[in-house]
N, C-alpha and C positions, 0 to 999 in steps of 0.2 A: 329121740335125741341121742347123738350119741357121747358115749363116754370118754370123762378125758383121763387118761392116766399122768402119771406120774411118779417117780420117784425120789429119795435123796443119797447121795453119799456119806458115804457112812465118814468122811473123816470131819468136814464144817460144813455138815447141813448143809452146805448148798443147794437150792432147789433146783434140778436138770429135767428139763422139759421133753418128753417125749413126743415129737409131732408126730404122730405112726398117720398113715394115706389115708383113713377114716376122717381124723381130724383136718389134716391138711385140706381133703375137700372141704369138709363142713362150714371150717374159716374162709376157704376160696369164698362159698357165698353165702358169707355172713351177714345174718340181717338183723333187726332189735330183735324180732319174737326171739331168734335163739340166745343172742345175749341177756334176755332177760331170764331166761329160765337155765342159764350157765352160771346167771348169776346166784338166781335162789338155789339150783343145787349143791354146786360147788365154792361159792362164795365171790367176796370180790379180787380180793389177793389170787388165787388161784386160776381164775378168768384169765387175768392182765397179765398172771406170768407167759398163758399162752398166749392170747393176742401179742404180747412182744415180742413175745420169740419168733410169732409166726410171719409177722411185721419185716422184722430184721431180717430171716431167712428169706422171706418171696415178694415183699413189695406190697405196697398198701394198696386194699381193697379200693378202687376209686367208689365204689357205689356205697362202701359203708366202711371198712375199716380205714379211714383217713386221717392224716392229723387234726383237720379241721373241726373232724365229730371226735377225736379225744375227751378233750373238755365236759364237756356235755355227756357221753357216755356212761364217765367215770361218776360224773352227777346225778345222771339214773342210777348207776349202780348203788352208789350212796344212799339214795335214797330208797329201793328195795333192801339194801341189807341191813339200814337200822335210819327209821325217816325220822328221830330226833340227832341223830349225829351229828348231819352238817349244820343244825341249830345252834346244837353243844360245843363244836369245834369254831364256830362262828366264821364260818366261812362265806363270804360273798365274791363270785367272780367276776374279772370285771370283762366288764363290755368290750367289744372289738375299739369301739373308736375313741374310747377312755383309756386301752394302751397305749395305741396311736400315739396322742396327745401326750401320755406322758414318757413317751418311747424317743419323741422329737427333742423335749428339754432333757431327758437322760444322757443323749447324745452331744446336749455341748456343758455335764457338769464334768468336775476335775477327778482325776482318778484311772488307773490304768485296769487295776481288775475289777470285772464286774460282777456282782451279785444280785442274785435274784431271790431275796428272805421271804421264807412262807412261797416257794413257790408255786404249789402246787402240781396241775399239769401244764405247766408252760407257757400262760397264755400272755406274761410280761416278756420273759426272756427271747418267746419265737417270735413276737409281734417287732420287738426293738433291734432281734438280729436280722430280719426280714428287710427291716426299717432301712439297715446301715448300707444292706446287699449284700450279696453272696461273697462276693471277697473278702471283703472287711469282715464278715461272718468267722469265714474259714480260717482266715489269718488270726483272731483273738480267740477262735478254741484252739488251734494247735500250739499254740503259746500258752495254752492253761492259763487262759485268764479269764474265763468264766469259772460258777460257783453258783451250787443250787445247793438251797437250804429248805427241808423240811421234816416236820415228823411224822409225815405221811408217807411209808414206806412204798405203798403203792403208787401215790400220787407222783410221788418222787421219780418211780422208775418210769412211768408215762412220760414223763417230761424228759428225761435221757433218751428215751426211744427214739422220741420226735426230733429232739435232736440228732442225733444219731443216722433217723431215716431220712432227713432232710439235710447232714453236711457231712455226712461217711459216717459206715460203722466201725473207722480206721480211728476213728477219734475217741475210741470207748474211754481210754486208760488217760487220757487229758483234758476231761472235764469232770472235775470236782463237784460231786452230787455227797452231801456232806447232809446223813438224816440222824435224826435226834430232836432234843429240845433246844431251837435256838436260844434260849433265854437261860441257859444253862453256861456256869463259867467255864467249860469246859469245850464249848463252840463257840470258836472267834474268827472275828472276817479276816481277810488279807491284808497285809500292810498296802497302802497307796488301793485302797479300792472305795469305787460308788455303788451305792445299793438303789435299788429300786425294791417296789415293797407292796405288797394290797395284805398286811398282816390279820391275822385272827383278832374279829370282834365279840368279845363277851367276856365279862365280868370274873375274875378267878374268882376260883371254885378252891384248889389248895394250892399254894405256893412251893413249889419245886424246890426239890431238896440239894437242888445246887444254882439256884438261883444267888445271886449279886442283891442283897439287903437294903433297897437305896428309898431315898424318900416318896420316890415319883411311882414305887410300890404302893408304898404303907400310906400314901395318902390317896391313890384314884382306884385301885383294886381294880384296871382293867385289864387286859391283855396286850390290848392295841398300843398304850400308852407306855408303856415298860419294853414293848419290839421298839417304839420311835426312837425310847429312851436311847438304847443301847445302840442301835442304826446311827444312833447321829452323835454318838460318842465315840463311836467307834470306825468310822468311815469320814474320807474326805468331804463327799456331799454327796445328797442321796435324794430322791422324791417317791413319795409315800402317799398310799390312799387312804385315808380314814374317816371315821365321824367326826363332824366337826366340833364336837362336843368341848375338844380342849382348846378349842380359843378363847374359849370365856367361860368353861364351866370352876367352879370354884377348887375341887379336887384336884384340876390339873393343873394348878398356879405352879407348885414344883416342877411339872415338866417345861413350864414357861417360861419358868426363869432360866432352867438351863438353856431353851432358846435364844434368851438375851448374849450367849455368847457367841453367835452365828448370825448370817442374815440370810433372807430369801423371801419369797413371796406364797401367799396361802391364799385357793381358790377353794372358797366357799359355796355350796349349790343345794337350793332347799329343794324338796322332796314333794312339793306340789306344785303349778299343777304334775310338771314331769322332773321324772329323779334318774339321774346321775347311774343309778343301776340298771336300769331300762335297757331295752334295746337288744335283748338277747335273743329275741325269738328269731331264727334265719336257720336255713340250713334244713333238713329231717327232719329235724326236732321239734317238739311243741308243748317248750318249758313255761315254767312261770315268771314271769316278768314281773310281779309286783314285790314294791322292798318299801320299807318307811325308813331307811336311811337318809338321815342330815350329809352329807359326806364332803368332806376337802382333799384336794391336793395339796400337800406340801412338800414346797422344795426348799432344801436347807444346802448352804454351802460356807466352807469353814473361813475364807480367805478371810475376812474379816467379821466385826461385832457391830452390825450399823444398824441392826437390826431388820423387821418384817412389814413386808409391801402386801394389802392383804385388797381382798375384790370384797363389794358389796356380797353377802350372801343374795345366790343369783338365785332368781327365779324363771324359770323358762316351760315354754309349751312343747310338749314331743317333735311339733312343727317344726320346731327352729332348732333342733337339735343337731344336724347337721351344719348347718352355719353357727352356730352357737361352740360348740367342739371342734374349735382351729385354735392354736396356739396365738396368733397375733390376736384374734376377736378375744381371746379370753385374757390376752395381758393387758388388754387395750380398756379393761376394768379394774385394774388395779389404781389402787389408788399411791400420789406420789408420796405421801409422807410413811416413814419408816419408823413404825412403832417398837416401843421396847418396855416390858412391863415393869412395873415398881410396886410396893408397897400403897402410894397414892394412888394409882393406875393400875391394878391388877391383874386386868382384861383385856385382853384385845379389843378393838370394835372394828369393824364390818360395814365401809362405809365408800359412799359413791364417790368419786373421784370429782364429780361436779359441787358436791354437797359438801365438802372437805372444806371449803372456806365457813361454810355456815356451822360447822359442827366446831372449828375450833373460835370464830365469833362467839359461839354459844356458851363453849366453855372459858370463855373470859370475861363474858357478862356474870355468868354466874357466880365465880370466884368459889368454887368449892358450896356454895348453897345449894341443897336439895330439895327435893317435896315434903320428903318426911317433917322438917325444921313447921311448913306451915298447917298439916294436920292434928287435931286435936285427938285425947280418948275419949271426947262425945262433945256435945256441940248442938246448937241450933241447926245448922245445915249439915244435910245428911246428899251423900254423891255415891251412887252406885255405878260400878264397871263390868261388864262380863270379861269372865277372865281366859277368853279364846276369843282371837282376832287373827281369823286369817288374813285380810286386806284392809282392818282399818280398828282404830279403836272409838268407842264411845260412850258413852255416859251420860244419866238423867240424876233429878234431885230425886232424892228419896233412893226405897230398894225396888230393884225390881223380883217379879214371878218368874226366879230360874235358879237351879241349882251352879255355882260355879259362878260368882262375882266378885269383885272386889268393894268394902265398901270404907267410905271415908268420910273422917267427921272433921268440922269447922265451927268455929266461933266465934268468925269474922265473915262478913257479907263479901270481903273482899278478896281474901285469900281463897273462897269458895268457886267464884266468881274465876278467877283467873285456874284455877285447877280444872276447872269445870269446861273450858276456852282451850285447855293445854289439850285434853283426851280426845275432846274432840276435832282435834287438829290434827296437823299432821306427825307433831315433832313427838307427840307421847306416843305413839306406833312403831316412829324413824326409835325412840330409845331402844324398844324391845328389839326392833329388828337389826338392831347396829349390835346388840350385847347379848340379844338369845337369838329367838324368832322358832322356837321349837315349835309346840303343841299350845299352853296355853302362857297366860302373862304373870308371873311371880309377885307376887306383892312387896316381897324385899326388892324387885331389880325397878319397878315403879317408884318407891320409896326412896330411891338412891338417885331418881333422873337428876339433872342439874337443873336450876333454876332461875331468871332472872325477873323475877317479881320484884325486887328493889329499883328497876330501871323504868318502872312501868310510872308514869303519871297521872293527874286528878285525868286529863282530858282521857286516857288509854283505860283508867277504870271506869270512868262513863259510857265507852266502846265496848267494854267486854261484860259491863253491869247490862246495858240495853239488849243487847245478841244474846245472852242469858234467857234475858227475860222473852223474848219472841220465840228460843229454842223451846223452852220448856212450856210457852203456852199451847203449841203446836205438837208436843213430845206424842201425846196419843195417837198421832194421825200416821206416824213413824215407828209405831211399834210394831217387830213381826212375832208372832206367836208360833213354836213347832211342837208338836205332839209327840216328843222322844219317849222319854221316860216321865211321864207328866208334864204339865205345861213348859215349854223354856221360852220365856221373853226374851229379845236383842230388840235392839233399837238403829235403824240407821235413818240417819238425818240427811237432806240433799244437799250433795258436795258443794253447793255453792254455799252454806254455811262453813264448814272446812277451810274452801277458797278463801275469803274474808278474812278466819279469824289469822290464817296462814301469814296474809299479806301487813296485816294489823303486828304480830307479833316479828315479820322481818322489819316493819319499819321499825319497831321497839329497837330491834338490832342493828338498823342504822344499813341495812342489804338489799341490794335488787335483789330481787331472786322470781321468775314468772312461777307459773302453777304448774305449767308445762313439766317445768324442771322437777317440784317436787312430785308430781306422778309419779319419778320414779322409784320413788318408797312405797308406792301401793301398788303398783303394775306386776300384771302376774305374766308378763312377757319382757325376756332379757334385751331382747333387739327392735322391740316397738314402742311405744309407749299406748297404754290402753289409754281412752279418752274417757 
């Protein structure tokens, strides 16, 4: 391998790249073996000073140094030079056709300069100026109205190259590559600018000694959450990738409220069976594509406060992934009412657009009554739940053999009876999935469903007294037993019990509604409905 030199000037460090004809050939034909052991000797920063230079001087490698493997490259290198890094830095990149998508609605928000926060190496900025064409490209960097932000000094300079190598290296001195801590008061966006954003997820570790002090800090301690913060306080309108965690997690109620003073729409996309991160593997490469990210889109725009148009949290099969990631198929789930959080209302929810009549039915049967109001601290009837339900929830009397249940006590035949009717239905599944839908089911976010047992009649508790009694005389015949970590019991029952109690509790509600329709709350496919 040969060696790369280097030196610096003695008056600012400037790093000046020596390409001496040893090198020049070496990078002529560059391949991963040598990048990789370029990387373990010399490091990452020092690699990329000369891949750039070498880039900019002669022309990109078609068989290996390209824009297209930037990305990706930098991502090996990361990961040889310290494989908890990009954990710690909480970086996920995103996928080609999840720019795409938000590279289309970038292009009709308001704002003349654009930014790209957290950009890494380029994969929003080149995807969306690609998107616009090459004019419209060239025309808003020589008017300096792009802006890269990050504090990844290397990442930073990849993503200048690329551009650079793909719209003149005449354009060095008029694009704004601006590195540091953006969450520092000391980096601020442009006046009249949109941001676009895939920001750093993980948890602060210490709070920046020129960080802006604000609640939506001191209450969610995430990273992600405090970039939105400031992106959408500080910018005309912007659309942002992240977990979806702050739609309804409790910590991020401060960032929600300051949402209520904007409006926009937020796509939700769950992480089984196919996630929203997928899809990377293409090209030379042969990365890993697996992520347990919840993740949304959101697009926030200033003109007014009407607030957020939000899609069911989607689920989809790898299959449909390309029909699934088009801008019209993805708004064509949003739902029409325009939420905005309160004190009474906290939460967002996450709800189908077909099912938006039954869910606010539901909440005006209930009138603010919940589950909790009808369970006991102990009680003749005893209702066990496991508390992980990926497609459905349900429930027997008594406890079951498994670690991770929820269980609940009664002292009424009747309240038992109709709780018992709810879980196994479809609307205690539709709560979790409309207000979490993570990993497992909370006991407080069950506790809080709404409820309308006051609406039910003598003839509707003889309905849900008798389906009781047949479920649970049959309950053994439906139990499945898995050998994890010691026995774990589940229980599933045949959907034609579900169906029933589904239609028994819309008539309660006074709603056609077929079964067809409610599938879509257990369907683990966005564009079909499973039977």
């Amino acid at each position: 391998m040969l060696t790369m030199e280097r030196q610096l000037q003695n008056n600012d460090n400037e790093v000046v790249v020596n390409l001496s004809s040893p090198i020049v050939s070496k990078l002529k034909n560059y391949s991963l073996e040598y990048y990789v052991k370029d990387i373990e000797t010399h490091g990452l920063k020092y690699t990329w000073d000369y891949i750039c230079e070498y880039v900019l001087t002669y022309g990109e490698n078609r068989a290996f140094l390209n824009i297209h493997n930037f990305g990706e490259m930098y991502e090996i290198g990361l990961a040889i030079q310290d494989k908890q890094q990009k954990k710690k830095n909480g970086q996920y990149y995103t996928p080609d056709d999840v720019a795409l998508i938000m590279s289309e609605w970038f292009d009709s928000l308001e704002g003349q300069n654009l930014c790209d926060v957290g950009c890494g190496t380029g994969k929003l900025i080149l995807t969306y100026l690609d998107y616009i064409g090459k004019e419209r490209a060239i025309k808003l960097l020589k008017e300096g109205k792009v802006y890269l932000y990050d504090i990844d000094s290397v990442a930073l300079k990849i993503c200048k190259t690329a551009l650079l190598l793909k719209y003149g290296k005449e354009l060095n001195d008029v694009i704004h590559d601006i590195e540091g801590d953006f969450l520092s008061s000391n980096i601020k966006l442009p006046h009249n600018c949109k941001v676009i954003s895939n920001p750093p997820y993980a948890a602060i570790q210490q709070v920046g000694l020129y960080w802006k002090n604000t609640m939506v800090l001191n209450d969610s301690r995430e990273l992600y959450s405090i970039f939105m913060e400031k992106i959408i306080n500080d910018s005309l309108s912007s659309i942002i990738i992240t977990p979806y965690s702050f739609i309804s997690g409790s910590k991020f109620y401060s960032l929600r409220r300051i949402l209520n003073q904007y409006n926009g729409e937020i796509f939700s996309f769950d992480n089984v069976p196919g996630n929203i991160f997928c899809g990377r593997k293409h090209g030379i490469f042969n990365t890993n594509t697996s992520n347990s990210v919840r993740a949304a889109i959101t697009i926030v725009r200033k003109n007014n406060s009407d607030g957020f148009r939000l899609t069911p949290l989607i689920r989809f099969k790898s299959t449909e992934r390309k029909a699934l990631l088009q801008c019209k198929t993805l708004e064509n789930f949003l739902s029409p009412k325009k939420q905005k959080i309160s004190s009474d209302m906290p939460m967002y929810y996450k709800c189908f657009k077909e099912l938006q009549p039954l869910y606010d039915c539901m909440i005006e049967k209930a009138r603010h009554h919940i589950l909790a109001e009808l369970v006991s601290k102990s009680g003749k009837y005893t209702l066990s739940m496991p508390n992980t339900c990926r497609y459905f929830t349900s429930a027997i009397s008594g406890k079951m053999n498994r670690s991770g249940q929820i269980t609940l006590h009664f002292d009424d035949e009747k309240k038992f009876n109709y709780i018992y009717c709810l879980i196994n239905s479809s609307f205690a599944y539709w709560h979790w999935r409309l207000f979490d839908g993570g990993i497992t089911y909370p006991v407080s976010l069950l506790l809080k469903m709404p409820i309308f047992y006051e609406s039910l009649t003598e003839e509707d508790h003889l309905f849900l007294k008798d389906i009781v009694k047949e479920m649970s005389s049959k309950a053994d015949d439906y139990i499945v037993k898995k050998n994890n970590v010691g026995i774990q019991e589940n229980i599933k029952y045949p959907r034609q019990y579900r169906d029933r109690i589904n239609q028994r509790f819309l008539k309660i509600l006074n709603l056609k509604v077929d079964n067809s329709t409610m599938d879509l709350i257990h369907s683990n496919m966005a564009l079909k409905i499973s039977v």
